[in-house]
C-alpha positions in Angstrom: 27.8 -2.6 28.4 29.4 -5.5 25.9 26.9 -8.4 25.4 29.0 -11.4 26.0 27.5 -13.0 22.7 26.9 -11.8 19.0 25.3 -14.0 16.5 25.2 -13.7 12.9 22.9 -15.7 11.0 23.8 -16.2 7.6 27.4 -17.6 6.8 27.3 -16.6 2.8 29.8 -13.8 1.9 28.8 -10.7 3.8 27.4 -12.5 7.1 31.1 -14.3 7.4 32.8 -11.5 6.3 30.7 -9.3 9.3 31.6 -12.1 12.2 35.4 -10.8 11.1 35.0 -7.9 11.0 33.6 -7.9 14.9 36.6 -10.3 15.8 39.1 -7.8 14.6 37.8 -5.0 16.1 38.7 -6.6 19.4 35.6 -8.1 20.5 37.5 -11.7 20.9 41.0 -10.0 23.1 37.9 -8.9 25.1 36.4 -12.3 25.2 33.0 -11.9 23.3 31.6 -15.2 22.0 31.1 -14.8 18.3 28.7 -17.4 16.6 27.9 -17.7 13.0 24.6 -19.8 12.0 25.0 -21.0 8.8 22.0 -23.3 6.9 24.4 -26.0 5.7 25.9 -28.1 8.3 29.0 -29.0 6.0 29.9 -24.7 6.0 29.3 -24.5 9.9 31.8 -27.3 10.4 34.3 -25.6 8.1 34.3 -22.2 9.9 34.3 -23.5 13.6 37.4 -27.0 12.5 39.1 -25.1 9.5 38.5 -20.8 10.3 37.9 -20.7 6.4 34.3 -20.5 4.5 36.0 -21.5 0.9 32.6 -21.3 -0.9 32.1 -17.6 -0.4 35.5 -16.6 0.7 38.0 -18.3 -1.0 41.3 -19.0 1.2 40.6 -15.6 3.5 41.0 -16.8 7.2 39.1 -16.4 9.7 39.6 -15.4 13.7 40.3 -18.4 16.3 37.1 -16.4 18.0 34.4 -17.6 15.3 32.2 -20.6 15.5 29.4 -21.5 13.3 26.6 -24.0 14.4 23.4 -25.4 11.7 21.5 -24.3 14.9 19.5 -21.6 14.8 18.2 -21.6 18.1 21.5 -22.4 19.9 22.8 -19.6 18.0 20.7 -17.0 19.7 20.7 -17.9 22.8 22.5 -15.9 25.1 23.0 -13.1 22.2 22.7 -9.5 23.2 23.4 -8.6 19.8 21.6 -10.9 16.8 23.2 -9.8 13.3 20.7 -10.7 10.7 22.8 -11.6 7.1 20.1 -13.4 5.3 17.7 -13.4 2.4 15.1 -10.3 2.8 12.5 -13.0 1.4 13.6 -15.6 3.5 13.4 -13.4 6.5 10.3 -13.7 8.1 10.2 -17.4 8.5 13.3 -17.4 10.0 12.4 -14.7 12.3 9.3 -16.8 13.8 12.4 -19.2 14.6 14.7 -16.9 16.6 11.7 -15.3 18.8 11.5 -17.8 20.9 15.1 -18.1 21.8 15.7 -14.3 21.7 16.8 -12.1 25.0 14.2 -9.3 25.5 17.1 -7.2 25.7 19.3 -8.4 22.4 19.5 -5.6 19.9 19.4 -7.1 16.3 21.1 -5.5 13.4 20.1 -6.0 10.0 22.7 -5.8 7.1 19.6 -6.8 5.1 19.0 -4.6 1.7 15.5 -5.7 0.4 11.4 -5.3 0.6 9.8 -8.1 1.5 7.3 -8.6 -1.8 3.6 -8.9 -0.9 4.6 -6.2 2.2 6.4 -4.0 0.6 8.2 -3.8 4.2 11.3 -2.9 4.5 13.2 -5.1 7.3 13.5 -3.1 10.1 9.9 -3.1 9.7 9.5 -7.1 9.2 11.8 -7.4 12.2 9.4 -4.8 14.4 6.7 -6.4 13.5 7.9 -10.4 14.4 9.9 -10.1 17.1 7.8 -7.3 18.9 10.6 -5.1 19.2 11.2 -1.5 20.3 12.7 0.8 17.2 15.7 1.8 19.6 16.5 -2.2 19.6 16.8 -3.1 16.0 19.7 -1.0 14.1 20.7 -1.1 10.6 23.9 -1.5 9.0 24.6 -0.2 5.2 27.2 1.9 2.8 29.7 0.5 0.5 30.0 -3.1 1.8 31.3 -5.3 -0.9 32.3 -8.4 1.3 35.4 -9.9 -0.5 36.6 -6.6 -0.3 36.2 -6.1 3.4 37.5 -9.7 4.0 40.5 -9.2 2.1 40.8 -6.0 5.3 40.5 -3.0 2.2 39.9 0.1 3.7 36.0 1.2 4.1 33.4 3.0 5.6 30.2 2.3 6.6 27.2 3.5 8.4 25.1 2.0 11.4 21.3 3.7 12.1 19.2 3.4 15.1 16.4 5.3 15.8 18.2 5.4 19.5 21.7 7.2 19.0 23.5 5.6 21.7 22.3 2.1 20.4 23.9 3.3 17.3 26.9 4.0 19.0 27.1 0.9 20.8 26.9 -1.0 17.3 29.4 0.9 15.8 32.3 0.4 19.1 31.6 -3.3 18.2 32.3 -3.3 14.5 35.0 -0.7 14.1 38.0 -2.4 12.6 41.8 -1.4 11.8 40.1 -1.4 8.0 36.1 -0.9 9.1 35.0 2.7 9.8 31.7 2.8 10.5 29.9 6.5 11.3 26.1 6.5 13.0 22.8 7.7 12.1 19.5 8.0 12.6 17.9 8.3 9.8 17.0 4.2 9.4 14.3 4.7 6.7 16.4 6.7 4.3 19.4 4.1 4.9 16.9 1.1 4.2 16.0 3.0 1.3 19.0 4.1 -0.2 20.4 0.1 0.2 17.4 -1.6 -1.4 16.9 1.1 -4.1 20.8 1.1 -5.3 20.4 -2.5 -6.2 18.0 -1.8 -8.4 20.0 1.0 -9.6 23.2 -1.6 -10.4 20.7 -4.0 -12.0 19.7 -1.3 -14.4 24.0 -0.5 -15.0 24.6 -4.0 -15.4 22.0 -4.1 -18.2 24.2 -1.4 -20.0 27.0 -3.2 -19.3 25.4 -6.3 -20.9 23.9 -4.4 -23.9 27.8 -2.8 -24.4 26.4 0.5 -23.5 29.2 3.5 -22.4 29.7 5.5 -19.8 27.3 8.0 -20.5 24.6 5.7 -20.4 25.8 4.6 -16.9 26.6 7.6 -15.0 22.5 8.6 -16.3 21.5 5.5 -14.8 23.2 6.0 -11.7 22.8 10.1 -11.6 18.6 9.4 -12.4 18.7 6.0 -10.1 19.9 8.1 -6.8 17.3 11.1 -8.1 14.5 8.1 -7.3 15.8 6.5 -4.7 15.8 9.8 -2.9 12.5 10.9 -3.6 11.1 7.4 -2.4 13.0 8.1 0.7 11.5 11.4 1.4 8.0 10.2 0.8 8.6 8.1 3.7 9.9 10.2 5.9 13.8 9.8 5.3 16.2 12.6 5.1 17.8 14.1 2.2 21.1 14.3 3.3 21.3 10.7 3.8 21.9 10.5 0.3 25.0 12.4 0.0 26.5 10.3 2.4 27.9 6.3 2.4 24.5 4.8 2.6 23.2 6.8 -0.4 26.0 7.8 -2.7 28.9 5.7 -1.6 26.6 2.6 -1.9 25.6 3.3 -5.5 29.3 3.9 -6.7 30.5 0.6 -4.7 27.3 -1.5 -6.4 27.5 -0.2 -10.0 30.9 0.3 -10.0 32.5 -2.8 -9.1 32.8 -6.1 -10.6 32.3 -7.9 -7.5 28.6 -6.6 -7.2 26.3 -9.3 -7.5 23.2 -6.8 -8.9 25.3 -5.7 -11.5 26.3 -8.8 -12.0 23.2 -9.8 -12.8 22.1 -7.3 -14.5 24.7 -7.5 -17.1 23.5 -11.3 -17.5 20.7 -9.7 -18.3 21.8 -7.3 -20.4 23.2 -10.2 -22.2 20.2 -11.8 -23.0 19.6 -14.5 -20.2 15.7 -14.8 -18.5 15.7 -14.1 -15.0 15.6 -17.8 -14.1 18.7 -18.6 -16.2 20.5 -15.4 -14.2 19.3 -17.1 -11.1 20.7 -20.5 -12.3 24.5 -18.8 -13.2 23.9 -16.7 -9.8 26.2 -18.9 -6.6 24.4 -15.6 -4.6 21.7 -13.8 -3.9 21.3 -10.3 -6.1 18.4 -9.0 -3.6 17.6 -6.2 -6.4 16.0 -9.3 -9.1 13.8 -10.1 -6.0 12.8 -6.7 -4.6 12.4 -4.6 -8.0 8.7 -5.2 -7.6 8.2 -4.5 -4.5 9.7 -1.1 -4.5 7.6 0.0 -7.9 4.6 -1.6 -5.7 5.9 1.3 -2.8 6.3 4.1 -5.1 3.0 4.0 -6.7 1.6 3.4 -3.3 3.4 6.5 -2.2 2.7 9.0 -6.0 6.6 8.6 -6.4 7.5 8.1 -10.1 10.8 5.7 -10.7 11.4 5.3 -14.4 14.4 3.4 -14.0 13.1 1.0 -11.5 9.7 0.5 -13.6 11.6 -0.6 -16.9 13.9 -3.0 -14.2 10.9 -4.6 -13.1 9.1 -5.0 -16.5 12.4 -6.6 -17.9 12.0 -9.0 -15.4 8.5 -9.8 -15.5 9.1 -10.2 -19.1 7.0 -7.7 -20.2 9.9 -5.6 -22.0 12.6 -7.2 -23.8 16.0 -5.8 -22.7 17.4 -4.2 -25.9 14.7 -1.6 -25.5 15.1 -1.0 -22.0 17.6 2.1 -23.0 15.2 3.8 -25.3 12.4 3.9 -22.2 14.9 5.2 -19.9 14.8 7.9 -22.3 11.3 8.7 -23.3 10.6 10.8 -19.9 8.4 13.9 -20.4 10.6 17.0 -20.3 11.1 18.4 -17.4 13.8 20.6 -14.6 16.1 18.2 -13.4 14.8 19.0 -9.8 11.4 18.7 -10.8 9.3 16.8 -8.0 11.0 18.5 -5.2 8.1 20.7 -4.1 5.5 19.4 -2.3 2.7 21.6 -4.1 3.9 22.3 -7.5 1.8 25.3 -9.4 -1.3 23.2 -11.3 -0.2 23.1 -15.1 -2.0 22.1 -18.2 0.6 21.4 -20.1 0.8 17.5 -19.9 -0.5 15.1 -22.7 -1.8 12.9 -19.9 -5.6 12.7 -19.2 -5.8 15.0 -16.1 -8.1 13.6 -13.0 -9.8 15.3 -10.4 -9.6 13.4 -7.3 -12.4 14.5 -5.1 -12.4 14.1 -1.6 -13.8 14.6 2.2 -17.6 16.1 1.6 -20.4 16.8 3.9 -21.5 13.0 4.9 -20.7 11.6 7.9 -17.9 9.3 6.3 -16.2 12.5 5.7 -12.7 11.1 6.9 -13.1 7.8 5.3 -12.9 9.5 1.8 -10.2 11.7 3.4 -8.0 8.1 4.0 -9.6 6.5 1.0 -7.7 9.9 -1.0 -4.4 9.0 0.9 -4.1 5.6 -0.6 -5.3 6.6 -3.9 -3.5 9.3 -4.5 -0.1 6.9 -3.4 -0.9 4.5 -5.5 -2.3 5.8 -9.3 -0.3 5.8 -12.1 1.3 9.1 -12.4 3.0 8.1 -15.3 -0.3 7.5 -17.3 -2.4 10.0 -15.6 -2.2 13.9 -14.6 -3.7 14.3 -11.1 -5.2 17.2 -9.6 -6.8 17.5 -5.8 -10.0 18.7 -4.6 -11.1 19.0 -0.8 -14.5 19.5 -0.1 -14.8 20.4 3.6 -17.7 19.2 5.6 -19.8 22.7 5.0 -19.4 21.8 1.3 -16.6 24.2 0.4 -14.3 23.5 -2.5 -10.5 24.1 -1.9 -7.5 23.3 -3.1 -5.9 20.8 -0.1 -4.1 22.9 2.4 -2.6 19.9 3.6 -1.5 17.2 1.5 -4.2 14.7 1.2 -1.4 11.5 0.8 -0.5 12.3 4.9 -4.3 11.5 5.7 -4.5 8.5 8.2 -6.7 7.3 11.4 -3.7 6.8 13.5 -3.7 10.1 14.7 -6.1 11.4 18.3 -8.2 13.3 15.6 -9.9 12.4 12.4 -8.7 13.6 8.9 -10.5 16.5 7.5 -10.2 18.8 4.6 -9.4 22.7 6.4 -12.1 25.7 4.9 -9.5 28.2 2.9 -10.3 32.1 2.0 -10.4 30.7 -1.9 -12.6 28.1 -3.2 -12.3 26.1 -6.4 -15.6 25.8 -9.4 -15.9 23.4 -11.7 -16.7 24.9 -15.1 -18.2 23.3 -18.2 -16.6 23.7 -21.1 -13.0 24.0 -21.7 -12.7 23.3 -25.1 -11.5 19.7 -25.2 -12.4 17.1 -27.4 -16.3 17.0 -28.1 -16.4 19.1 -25.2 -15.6 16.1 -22.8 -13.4 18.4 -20.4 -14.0 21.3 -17.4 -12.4 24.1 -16.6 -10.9 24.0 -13.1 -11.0 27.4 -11.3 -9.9 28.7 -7.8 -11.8 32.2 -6.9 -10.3 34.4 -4.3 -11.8 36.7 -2.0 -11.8 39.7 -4.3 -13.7 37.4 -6.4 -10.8 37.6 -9.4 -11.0 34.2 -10.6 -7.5 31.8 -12.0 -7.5 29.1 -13.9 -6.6 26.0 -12.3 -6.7 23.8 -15.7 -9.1 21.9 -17.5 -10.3 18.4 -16.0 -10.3 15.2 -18.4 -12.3 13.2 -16.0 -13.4 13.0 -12.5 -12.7 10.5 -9.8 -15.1 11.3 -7.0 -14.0 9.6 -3.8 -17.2 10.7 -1.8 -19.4 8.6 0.2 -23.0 9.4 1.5 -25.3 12.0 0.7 -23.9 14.7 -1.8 -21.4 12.6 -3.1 -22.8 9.2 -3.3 -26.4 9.7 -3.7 -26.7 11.4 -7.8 -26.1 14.7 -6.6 -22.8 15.2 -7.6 -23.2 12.9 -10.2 -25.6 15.8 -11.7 -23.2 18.6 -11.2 -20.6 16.5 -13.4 -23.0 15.6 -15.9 -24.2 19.2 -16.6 -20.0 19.9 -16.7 -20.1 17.6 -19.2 -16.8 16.0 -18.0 -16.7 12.0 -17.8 -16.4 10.9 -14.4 -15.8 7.4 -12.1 -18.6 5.0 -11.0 -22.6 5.0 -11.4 -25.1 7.5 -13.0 -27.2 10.0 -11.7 -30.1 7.5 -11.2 -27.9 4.2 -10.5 -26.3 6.7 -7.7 -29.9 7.9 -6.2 -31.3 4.5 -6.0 -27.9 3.0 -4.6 -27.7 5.5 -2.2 -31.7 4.7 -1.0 -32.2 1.7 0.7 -35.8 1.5 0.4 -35.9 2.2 -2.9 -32.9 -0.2 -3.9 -34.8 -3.2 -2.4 -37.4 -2.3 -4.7 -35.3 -2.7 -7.6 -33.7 -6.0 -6.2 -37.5 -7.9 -5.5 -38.1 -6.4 -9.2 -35.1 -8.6 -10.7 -36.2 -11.5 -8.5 -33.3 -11.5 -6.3 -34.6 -12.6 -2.5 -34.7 -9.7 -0.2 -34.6 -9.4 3.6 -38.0 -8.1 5.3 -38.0 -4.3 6.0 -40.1 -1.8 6.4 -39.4 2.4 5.5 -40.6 4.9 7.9 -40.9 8.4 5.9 -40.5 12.0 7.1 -44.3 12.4 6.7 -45.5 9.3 8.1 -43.6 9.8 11.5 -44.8 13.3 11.4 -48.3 12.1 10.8 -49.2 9.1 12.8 -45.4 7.6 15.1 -47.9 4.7 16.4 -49.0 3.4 12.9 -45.1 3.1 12.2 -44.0 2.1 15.3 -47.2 -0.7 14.8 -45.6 -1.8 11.1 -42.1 -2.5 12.7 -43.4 -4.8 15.6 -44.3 -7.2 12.5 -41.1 -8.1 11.9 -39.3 -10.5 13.9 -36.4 -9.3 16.6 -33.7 -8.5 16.4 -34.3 -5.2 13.9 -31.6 -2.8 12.4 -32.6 0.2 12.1 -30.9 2.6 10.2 -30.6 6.2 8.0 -32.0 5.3 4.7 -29.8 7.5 2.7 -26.8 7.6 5.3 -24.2 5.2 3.3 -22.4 4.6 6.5 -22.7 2.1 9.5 -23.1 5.4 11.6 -26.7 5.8 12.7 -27.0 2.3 12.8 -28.7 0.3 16.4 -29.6 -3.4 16.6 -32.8 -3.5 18.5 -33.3 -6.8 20.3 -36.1 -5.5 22.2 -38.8 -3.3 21.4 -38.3 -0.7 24.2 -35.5 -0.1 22.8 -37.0 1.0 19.3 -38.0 4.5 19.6 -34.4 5.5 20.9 -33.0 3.8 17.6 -35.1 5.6 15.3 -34.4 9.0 16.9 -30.2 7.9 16.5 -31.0 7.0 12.6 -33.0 9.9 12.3 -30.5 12.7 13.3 -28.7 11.3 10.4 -31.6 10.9 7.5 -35.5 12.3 8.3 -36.1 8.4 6.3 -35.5 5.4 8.2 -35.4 1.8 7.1 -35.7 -0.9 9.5 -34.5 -4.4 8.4 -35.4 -7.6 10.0 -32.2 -9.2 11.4 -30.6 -11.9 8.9 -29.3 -15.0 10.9 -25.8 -15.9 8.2 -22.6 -15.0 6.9 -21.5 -11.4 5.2 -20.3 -12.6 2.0 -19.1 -9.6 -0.6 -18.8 -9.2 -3.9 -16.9 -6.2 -6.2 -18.2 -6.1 -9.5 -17.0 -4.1 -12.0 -18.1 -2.3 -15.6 -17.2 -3.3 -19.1 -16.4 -1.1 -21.8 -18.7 -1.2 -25.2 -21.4 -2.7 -23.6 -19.9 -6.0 -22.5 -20.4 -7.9 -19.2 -19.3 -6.9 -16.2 -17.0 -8.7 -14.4 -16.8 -9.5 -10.8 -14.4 -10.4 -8.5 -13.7 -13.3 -5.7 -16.0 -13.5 -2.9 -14.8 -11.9 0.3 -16.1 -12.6 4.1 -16.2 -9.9 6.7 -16.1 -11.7 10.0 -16.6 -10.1 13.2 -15.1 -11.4 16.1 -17.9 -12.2 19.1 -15.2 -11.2 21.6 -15.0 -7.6 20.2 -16.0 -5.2 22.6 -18.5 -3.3 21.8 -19.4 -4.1 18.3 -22.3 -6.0 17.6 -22.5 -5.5 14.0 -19.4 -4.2 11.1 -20.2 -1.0 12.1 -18.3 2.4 11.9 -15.6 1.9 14.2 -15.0 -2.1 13.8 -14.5 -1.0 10.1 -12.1 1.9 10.0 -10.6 2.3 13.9 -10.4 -0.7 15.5 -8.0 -3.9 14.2 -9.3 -6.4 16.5 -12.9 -6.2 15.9 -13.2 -8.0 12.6 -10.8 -9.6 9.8 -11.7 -9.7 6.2 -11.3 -13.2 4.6 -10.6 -13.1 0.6 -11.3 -15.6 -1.1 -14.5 -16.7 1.3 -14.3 -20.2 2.1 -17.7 -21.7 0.5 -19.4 -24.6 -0.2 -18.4 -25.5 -4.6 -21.1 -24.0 -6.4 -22.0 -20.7 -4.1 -19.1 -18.6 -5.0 -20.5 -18.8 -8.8 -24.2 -18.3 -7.7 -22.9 -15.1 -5.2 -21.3 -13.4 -8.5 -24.4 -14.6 -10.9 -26.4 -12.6 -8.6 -24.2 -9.9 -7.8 -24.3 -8.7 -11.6 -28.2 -9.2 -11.5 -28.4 -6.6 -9.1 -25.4 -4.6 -10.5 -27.8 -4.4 -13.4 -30.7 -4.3 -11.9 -30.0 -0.4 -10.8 -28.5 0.5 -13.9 -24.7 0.2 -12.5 -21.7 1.6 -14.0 -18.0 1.6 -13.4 -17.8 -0.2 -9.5 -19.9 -1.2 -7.1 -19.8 -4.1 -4.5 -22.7 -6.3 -3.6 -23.4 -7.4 0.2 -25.4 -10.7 0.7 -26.1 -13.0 3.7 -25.9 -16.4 3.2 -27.8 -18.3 5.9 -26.7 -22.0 7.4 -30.1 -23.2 5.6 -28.4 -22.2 2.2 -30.5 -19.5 1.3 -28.7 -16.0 -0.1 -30.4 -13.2 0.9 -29.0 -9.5 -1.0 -28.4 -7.1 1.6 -27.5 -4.1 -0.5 -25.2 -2.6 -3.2 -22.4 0.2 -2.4 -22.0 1.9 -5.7 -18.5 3.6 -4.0 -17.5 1.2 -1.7 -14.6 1.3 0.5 -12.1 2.2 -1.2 -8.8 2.3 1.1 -6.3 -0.1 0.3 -7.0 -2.5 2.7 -10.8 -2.0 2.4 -12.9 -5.1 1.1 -13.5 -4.0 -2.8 -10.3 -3.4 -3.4 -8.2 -6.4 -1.7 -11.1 -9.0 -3.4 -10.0 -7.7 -6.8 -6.3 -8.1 -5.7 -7.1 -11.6 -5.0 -8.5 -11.8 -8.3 -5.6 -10.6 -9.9 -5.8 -6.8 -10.1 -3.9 -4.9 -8.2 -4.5 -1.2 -6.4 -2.9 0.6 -8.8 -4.4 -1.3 -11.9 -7.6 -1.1 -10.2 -7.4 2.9 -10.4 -6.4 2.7 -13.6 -9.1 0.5 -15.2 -12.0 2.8 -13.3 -10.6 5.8 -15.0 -10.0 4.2 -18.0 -13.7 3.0 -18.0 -14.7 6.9 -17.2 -13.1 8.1 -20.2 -14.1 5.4 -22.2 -17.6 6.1 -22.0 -20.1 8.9 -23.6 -20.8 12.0 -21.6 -24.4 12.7 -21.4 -27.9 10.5 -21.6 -26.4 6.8 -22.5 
């Protein structure tokens, strides 16, 4: 069925040129209202009085059935199809504007080709996620769609995706023209991708235009540009043979190819010498690739994918690489097939310069699945470029194996948690491998028949384990008699972080205020249950009681009365024989990271975060497992806290008192309450914190200025940095 209305909002070059190309495929014989918003009120006058848009189009006319309103509302109102033509960083706050005048039925079409920086969204995802709409109602249109071109009625082709094929189909009759083919898809990720990834690619041609570079030097741009913007694609679920087609290919020939082509445009201003803000200045139009560079470096590392060209792009335009050596980078790759990075599980090889990391994951605590997610975003986001990775599961029996399924898929979204699979083969770590001042391990995988293969030596270890047997020094020994350098605290920092009892020791040692508590041992329960049950009625309801060596917020009861007491400690106590029970603390969660220094300098910390839990939150009386990791509405994390002048400063003072006060290396991140009376009150210190990317160590260093990716780096930086052995 033909809606009886299409808007398009945007009335620069392509959004015009898009409202003619639906009146010419017939829409306006068949009486279809066809309304272009445009911002300035002078251009919507011109197009509805004059038919012409002079700024962007020069003389071109336009069809009797366009009319342009500065409305934006009016404009889609009555629109069963909304055509979106604007600026991807402009997009959101115009979205919040059309929902309330949008049809629940209107399918919108974006012929947006960006990530929205800060998101790294693409916009059928910005548009999902504002407007509340279905996949099979938002369809995107992309291919070799140079505007003045298609005004002037040159022959093209094009390519409209849907998730739904018969929406795709319906968007297609609408815009096929006498001179605009378009074919359908489904594939809507690897058509986002290939659009917002080939402007990149023409920024990078445009620079070789610029620094009078040949043809060579472009078709290796182009040739290696659509080799990354395919492998991002993949990573994200799109298809490979999107790329062969008009949204992949035929879009990178239009865009580095032609003059007209505002990202190479711009990239030959560049090229020439011009900042980024004097390219801007010269620009009359957007070139979405000087704005979304970033953003798709920031969605590579997030995803493992390496994009050479891309990463020298963005540092030109952050100004951390001046242009006339941009060539020479795109050049100084590591050897390797030109295919290379196809397979999913490459053979383990030694052969790389790089320090090479073991990632360590899953383990035998109860938080086995949070180090399985906490691998996902690591693994997406570190630096391949710097750093050689290999991955370790250890299942929840203890077993090391080599990952039968690839740790970067690991999420909560599906019914069942992540968990690394048992394998016939398990993997050793072995000391030794003859590195320098033996400072490197031998990685080996032995098979049933016990034969034994090297898997490669091991520069350092990044140990992504929380709880007992990860957390708590016992690993921390294993990797210390290896002799291999490894992330985060020592054998004794680890222990006493892991031990809440004994932790509060060390904090009332360093004069930092601590909670009331008391510890109820194996022995002592065994011995005499009253007596302990006796010490806990001291304190003053309501009690949490909890595993003391658990590392988790499962095990964990609030106990506002005391017949409920004895059930608590038997729920701690099937997680850790050793129980702590802590006096309730009436105040806010404040948190804050702090992290090591090389060569015996300060440690730093980070901006204070909040965790608040919402009191409406079913269920969840405390930040406890689920209101963590599983459930979105029970709590928000609030970074930087909002706190009176002064506490901020006293929270970090403190937090490196008690980073110290266990001996703490690499990270940790320091809980504290601080009560309405002013008082702060140390809760406890997570020597590996969460560590997803959304989890509260890592977004309160972002706010402080260091991203995921950098925040991986420095922590194996500081591992390799720093002497193997007693220190």
């Amino acid at each position: 069925m033909k809606p009886q209305k299409i808007a398009v909002l945007g009335a620069g070059s392509w959004g015009t040129t898009f409202a003619k190309v639906l009146a010419d495929a017939g829409n306006d014989a068949a009486g279809l209202q066809i309304q272009l918003w445009a911002r300035r009120s002078e251009v919507a006058e011109e197009i509805t009085a004059q038919h012409t848009n002079t700024t962007y189009l020069g003389d071109i006319r336009l069809p009797d059935a366009i009319s342009a309103t500065d409305d934006l509302a009016a404009a889609v109102t009555g629109a069963g199809v909304v055509v979106l033509a604007l600026p991807a960083q402009h997009l959101r706050g115009h979205l919040a504007q059309v929902r309330t005048a949008l049809s629940p039925e209107a399918v919108v079409v974006s012929l947006i080709k960006g990530l929205e920086r800060g998101t790294n969204l693409r916009m059928s995802e910005v548009i999902a996620a504002e407007l509340g709409l279905p996949e099979g109602q938002i369809a995107v249109v992309s291919g070799p769609n140079l505007a003045m071109e298609i005004a002037r009625e040159e022959p093209t082709a094009s390519v409209v995706a849907c998730r739904d094929e018969a929406v795709a189909e319906q968007i297609a009759t609408l815009c096929s023209a006498k001179y605009f083919r378009p074919y359908t898809n489904t594939d809507v990720t690897g058509v986002e991708i290939a659009g917002i990834v080939k402007n990149v690619i023409a920024l990078a041609v445009g620079v070789c235009d610029g620094q009078q570079l040949g043809d060579n030097s472009k078709a290796s741009v182009i040739t290696r540009g659509l080799a990354e913007a395919t492998r991002l694609a993949t990573a994200l679920g799109g298809k490979l043979e999107t790329f062969s087609g008009l949204a992949g290919l035929g879009d990178v020939v239009a865009t580095c190819a032609s003059p007209l082509s505002r990202n190479r445009s711009a990239g030959r201003l560049l090229g020439q010498g011009l900042t980024p803000e004097q390219v801007t200045e010269q620009m009359t139009q957007t070139a979405e690739g000087m704005k979304s560079a970033s953003a798709v470096l920031d969605l590579a590392r997030e995803h493992g994918v390496e994009m050479p060209i891309t990463e020298a792009v963005t540092a030109v335009l952050a100004g951390r690489l001046p242009v006339q050596n941009i060539a020479s980078l795109l050049l100084a790759r590591e050897l390797k097939a030109e295919q290379a990075g196809s397979s999913s599980a490459p053979t383990p090889t030694t052969s790389s310069a790089k320090p090479r990391i073991l990632v360590l994951y899953g383990g035998q605590s109860s938080e086995h699945a949070v180090s399985c997610v906490t691998a996902a975003g690591v693994l997406r986001a570190i630096d391949t470029s710097r750093f050689e990775v290999v991955e370790v599961g250890i299942t929840a029996a203890g077993q090391w194996t080599r990952p039968v399924t690839d740790p970067r898929s690991h999420s909560f979204d599906g019914a069942q948690l992540p968990r690394v699979e048992p394998t016939a083969s398990s993997v050793q770590l072995h000391p030794g491998a003859g590195g320098s001042a033996q400072r490197s391990a031998e990685l080996v995988e032995i098979a049933p028949d016990l034969s034994v293969t090297s898997l490669g030596r091991v520069d350092a270890v990044l140990p992504l384990l929380h709880g007992p047997f990860g957390e708590d020094g016992t690993l921390q020994g294993l990797l210390e008699l290896a002799g291999v350098p490894y992330v985060g605290a020592g054998v004794l920092t680890s222990a006493v972080g892991m031990d809440k009892h004994f932790m509060k020791l060390a904090f009332a040692a360093a004069g930092l205020t601590v909670g009331p508590w008391e510890t109820i041992t194996a022995r002592q329960w065994a011995a005499d249950p009253e007596a302990c049950l006796q010490r806990v009625r001291q304190l003053t309801l309501p009690v949490f009681v909890k595993p003391a060596r658990a590392g988790s917020s499962t095990g964990i009861t609030r106990v506002d009365d005391w017949s409920q007491l004895e059930q608590a400690l038997e729920t701690a106590r099937k997680f850790d024989p050793k129980v702590i029970v802590e006096q309730g603390i009436q105040g806010r969660e404040i948190e804050c990271g702090v992290l090591g220094s090389a060569g015996g300098a300060a440690a730093r910390t980070s901006e204070c975060g909040e965790i608040v839990v919402h009191q409406g939150a079913e269920s969840h009386q405390f930040y406890d497992f689920t209101a963590k990791y599983t459930d979105d509405a029970a709590a928000e994390l609030s970074c930087p806290a909002d706190l009176p002048a002064g506490v901020s400063e006293e929270i970090r003072r403190q937090a490196v008192i008690a980073f110290n006060a266990i001996d703490g290396e690499g990270i940790s991140r320091v809980d504290f309450f601080y009560t309405s009376e002013g008082e702060l009150v140390i809760n406890e210190v997570n020597t590996m914190p969460g560590f997803t990317p959304i989890s509260m160590y890592p977004q309160m260093w972002k706010a402080s200025g260091l991203n995921y990716t950098e925040l991986i780096t420095e922590l194996i930086q500081l591992a390799l940095d720093r002497p193997v052995g007693l220190r």
